[in-house]
N, C-alpha and C positions, 0 to 999 in steps of 0.2 A: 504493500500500500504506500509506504515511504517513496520507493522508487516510483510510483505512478503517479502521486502530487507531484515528485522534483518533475519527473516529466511536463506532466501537466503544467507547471507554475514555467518552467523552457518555453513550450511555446507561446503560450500567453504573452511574457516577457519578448518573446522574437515577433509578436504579432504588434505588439503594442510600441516597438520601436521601428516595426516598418512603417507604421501609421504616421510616427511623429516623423519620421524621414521624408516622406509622402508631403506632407504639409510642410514641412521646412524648401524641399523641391520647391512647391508649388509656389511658394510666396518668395521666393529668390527669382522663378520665372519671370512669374507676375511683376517683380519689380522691374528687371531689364526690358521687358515689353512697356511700359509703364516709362521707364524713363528716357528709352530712347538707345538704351545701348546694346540693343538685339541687332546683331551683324544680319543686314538685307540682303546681301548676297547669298549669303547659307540660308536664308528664307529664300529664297525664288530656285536654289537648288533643289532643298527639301521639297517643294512645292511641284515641281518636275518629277522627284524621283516619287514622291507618294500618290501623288495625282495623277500624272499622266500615267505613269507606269502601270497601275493601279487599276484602269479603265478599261484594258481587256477582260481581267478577271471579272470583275465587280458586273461588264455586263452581262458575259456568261452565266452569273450567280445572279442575276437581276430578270435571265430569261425562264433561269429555271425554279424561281419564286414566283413569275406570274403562272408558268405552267402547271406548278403542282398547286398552287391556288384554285386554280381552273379547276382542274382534276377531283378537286375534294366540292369545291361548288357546285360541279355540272351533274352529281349523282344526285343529289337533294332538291336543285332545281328541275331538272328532271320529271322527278317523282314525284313533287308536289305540282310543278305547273309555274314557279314562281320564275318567269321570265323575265318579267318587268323590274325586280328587284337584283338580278346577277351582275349587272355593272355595278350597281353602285356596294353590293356586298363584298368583291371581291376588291374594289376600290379599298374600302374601309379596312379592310380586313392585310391589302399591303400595305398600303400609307402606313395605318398606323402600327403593325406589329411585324407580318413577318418580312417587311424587308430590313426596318433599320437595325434587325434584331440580325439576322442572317448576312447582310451584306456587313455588320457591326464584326462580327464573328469571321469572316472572312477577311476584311481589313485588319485584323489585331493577327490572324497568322500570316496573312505577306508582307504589312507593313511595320506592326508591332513587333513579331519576331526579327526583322530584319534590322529594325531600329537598334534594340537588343544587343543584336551582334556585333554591329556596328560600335555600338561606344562600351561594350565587353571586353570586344578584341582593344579596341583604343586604349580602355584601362589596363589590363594587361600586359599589354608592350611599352606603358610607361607613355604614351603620346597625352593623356590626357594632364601628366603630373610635367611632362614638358612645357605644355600651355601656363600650368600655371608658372613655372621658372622662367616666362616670356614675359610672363605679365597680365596675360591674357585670360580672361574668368571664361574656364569653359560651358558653366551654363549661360551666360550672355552671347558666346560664339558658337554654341552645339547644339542646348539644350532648348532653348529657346524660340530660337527659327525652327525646330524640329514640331515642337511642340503648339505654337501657331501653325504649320503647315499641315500637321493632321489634322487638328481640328479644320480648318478651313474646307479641307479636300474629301472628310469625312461627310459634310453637309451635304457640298455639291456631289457626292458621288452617291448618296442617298438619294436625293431630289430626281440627279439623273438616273436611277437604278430604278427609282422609283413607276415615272416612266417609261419606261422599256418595260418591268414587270407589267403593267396594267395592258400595254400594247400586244406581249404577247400571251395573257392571260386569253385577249381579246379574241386572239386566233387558232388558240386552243379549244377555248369553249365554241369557237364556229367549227372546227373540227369533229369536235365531238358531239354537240348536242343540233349545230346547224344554226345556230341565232344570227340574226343578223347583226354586222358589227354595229347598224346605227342605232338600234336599239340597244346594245350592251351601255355604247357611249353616254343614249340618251336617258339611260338609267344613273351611268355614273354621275352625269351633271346633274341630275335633279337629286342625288342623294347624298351626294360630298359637297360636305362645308369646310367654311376654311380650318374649324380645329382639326379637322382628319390630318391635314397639311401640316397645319402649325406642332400637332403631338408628334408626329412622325419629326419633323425639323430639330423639335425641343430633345429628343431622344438621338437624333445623331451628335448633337452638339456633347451633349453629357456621355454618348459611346466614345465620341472621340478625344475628349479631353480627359477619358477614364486612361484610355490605353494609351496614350501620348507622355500621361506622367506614370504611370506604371513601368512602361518599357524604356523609359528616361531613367526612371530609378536604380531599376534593377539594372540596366546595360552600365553604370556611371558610379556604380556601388559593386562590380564584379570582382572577384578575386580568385585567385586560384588556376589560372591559365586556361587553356583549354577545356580543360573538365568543366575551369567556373565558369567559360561564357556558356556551354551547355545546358548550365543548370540555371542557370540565369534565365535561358530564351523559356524555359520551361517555367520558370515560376514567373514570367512574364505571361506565356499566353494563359496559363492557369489564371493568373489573375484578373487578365482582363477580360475572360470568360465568365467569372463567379462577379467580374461587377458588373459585367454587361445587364448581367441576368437581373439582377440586385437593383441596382438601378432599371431597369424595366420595371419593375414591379412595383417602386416607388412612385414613378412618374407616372406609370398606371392607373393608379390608385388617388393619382392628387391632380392630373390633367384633367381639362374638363373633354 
C-alpha cells in the first residue's frame, strides 16, 4: 500500500508540474506575441509548413467525414422519409462535431507530432541552449510563431475541411439514396444558423491552441536523446488527444 500512495503521490506531483509548465509556456508566449518580439519570418515559415503542407491530408480527412456522415444519415433518412431535413442534419452534425473533432485529431498527429520532433531533436543537440548563448529567447524565435501558426491554420483548415465535408456528404447521399443535390442544399440553408459555424470555429480555435502549447512543451522540455524525442512525440499526441476530447465536451456543454 506504501509503494502504491508513493506511486500515486509520483504522478500527481508529475501531472501537477506539467500543468504549471503549460501555463508558464503559455504566458511567456503570450507575452512575445503581445509585445512584438515574435520573429515574423519563422511565422510565415511555420504558416507554410502547417498550412499548406497540411491541406492535402486535412482534405482527404474532410472527404471522408462528409462520406461517413452521409452513410450513417442516409439509413435513417431512408427509413423514415425525412428528406427534407438530410442537408441541414448532416450540416449540423459536421460543423459542429465530427469535423473539428477529426480533422483536430488528424492535425495534432502530422502537425503536433512533427512540431515535437522538431524542437526535441533541437533540445537534444544542444541548438536550443545555443540560442540562448546568442542571446536569443527561443520561445520568442521558435515557440511562438509556431504557436500562432497552428492556431491560425487550424481555423482555416477546419472552415475549409468543413466545406469539402458537406460537399461531399452531398454526393454521397445522391449516390446512395438518389436526393437531389438542390434539395440537400436547400435543407442545409434553411437549417444552419450561424452558431452551427461559430461552435465548430470556437472549437478549432481551442483544438489548436491545445496542441500548439502541448507539443511546444513537451518538444522544448525533451531530454534524453533519441529515446527522449520518442517519448516526447508520444506524450504529445496523447495529450493533445485527451484535450481534444476534454475540451469538446466542455464547449459542448456551455456553447449555445
Amino acid at each position: 500500500m506504501k509503494r502504491v500512495l508513493y506511486m500515486l503521490g509520483e504522478k500527481v506531483l508529475s501531472f501537477l508540474q506539467d500543468l504549471g509548465g503549460l501555463a508558464r509556456l503559455f504566458f511567456a508566449m503570450l507575452s512575445g506575441v503581445v509585445g512584438g518580439r515574435m520573429d515574423r519570418v519563422e511565422l510565415w515559415r511555420s504558416l507554410y509548413r502547417v498550412g499548406v503542407r497540411s491541406f492535402a491530408v486535412v482534405s482527404i480527412t474532410a472527404v471522408l467525414v462528409g462520406g461517413i456522415t452521409a452513410i450513417q444519415t442516409a439509413g435513417l433518412i431512408s427509413q423514415f422519409g425525412a428528406t427534407s431535413v438530410v442537408g441541414g442534419a448532416t450540416g449540423i452534425t459536421t460543423l459542429r462535431e465530427i469535423g473539428p473533432i477529426l480533422i483536430g485529431l488528424m492535425f495534432s498527429g502530422r502537425v503536433g507530432a512533427n512540431n515535437t520532433a522538431e524542437l526535441g531533436t533541437m533540445a537534444v543537440t544542444e541548438q536550443i541552449d545555443a540560442l540562448r548563448t546568442l542571446a536569443i529567447d527561443p520561445v520568442d524565435y521558435l515557440l511562438a510563431p509556431r504557436y500562432i501558426a497552428i492556431v491560425i491554420m487550424m481555423i482555416c483548415l477546419t472552415i475549409i475541411g468543413g466545406v469539402i465535408a458537406i460537399i461531399s456528404a452531398s454526393g454521397v447521399i445522391y449516390m446512395l439514396i438518389g436526393l437531389d443535390p438542390r434539395l440537400y442544399y436547400a435543407s442545409f440553408q434553411g437549417m444552419i444558423e450561424f452558431w452551427d459555424f461559430f461552435n465548430g470555429v470556437c472549437k478549432s480555435v481551442v483544438f489548436g491552441a491545445s496542441i500548439a502549447l502541448v507539443s511546444n512543451y513537451y518538444g522544448i522540455n525533451t531530454t534524453g536523446g533519441a529515446v527522449g524525442v520518442g517519448r516526447a512525440v508520444n506524450s504529445a499526441v496523447v495529450a493533445s488527444a485527451v484535450s481534444i476530447f476534454l475540451f469538446d465536451y466542455i464547449l459542448t456543454a456551455t456553447l449555445p
